[in-house]
Residue, then its C-alpha position, 0 to 999 in steps of 0.5 A: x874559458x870554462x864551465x864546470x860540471x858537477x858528475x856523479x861519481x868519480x875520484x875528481x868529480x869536474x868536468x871541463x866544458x870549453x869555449x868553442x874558441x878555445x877548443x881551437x888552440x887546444x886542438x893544436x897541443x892535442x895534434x902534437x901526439x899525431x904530430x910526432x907520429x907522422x910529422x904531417x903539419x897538415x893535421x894543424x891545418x884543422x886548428x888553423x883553419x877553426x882559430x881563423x874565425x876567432x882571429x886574422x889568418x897570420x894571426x892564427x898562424x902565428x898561435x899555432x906556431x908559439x903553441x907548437x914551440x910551447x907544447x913541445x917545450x912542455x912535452x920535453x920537460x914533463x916527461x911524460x903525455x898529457x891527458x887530452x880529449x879528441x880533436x875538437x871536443x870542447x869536454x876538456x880534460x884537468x891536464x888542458x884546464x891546467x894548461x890553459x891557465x897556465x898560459x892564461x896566467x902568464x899575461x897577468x899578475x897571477x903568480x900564484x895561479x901560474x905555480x898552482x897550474x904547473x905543479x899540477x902539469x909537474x913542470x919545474x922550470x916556469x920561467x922558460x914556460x912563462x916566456x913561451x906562453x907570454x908569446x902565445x898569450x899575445x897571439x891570442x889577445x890579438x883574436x877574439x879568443x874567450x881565455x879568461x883565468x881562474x882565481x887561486x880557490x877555483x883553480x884549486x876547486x876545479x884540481x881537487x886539491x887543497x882544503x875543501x871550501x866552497x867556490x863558485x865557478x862560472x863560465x868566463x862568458x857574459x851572455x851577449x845582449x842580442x838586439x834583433x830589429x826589423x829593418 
């Protein structure tokens, strides 16, 4: 899902590098603030149309859609915006790391990585998330979509919080073993 990258400098010194299938479904809670501006659902049609090559059409579809009700969900209970980077960039900010672990986090049995990621976004009602982001996470699983969650230790490594240990944290992606034959 990620890589971290060490910088220099700064009060959270991690940068978050995106797998190009899921910059796809973050662009679509990234669009939401264009969204709300204009109310033109053509600017998910870029998501959409980017989610269609990891993924079915009615597939992709069907993952804008459960974002869409996700992210205004999410929105409404925050109170406040989240941190997004520009549309299509795969440098994700601490606020889509922690929602996409969110989301991951509700397919499996990670409890405690699920609270960890929402007292971060400062989300009270988990339920009502995890159902929202239990539909979504189905969507994804149908695609091709790289969505790998973090253990507890990286996911706190990664927000800066709790006591400081060392942790290894490593790109969900397995290089492929590439075979070129001359046929």
């Amino acid at each position: 899902m990620v890589e971290a990258l060490s910088l220099p400098s700064g009060p959270n010194p991690v940068a978050v590098l995106l797998h190009p299938s899921t910059v796809a479904v973050v662009d679509v809670f990234r669009s939401l603030n264009r969204l709300e501006d204009h109310y033109d659902l053509a600017l998910l049609d870029g998501p959409e149309q980017a989610l269609a090559t990891y993924t079915q059409p009615d597939t992709a579809k069907g993952i804008v859609s459960d974002a869409l009700l996700l992210a205004f969900a999410l929105t409404r209970q925050r109170g406040r915006p989240f941190i997004h980077r520009p549309v299509g960039s795969r440098h994700g900010s601490l606020d889509e790391y922690s929602l996409l672990t969110l989301i991951g986090a509700s397919r499996d049995a990670s409890p405690e990585v699920a609270l960890e990621a929402a007292r971060y976004l400062d989300i009270v009602s988990l339920d009502f998330m995890s159902a929202l982001a239990g539909d979504l996470v189905r969507q994804i699983e149908l695609g091709a979509v790289a969505f790998e969650v973090p253990s507890l230790p990286e996911l706190r490594a990664m927000l800066g919080v709790g006591t400081a240990e060392e942790v290894l944290v490593e790109t969900a992606l397995r290089r492929a073993e590439l075979n070129f034959r001359h046929q």
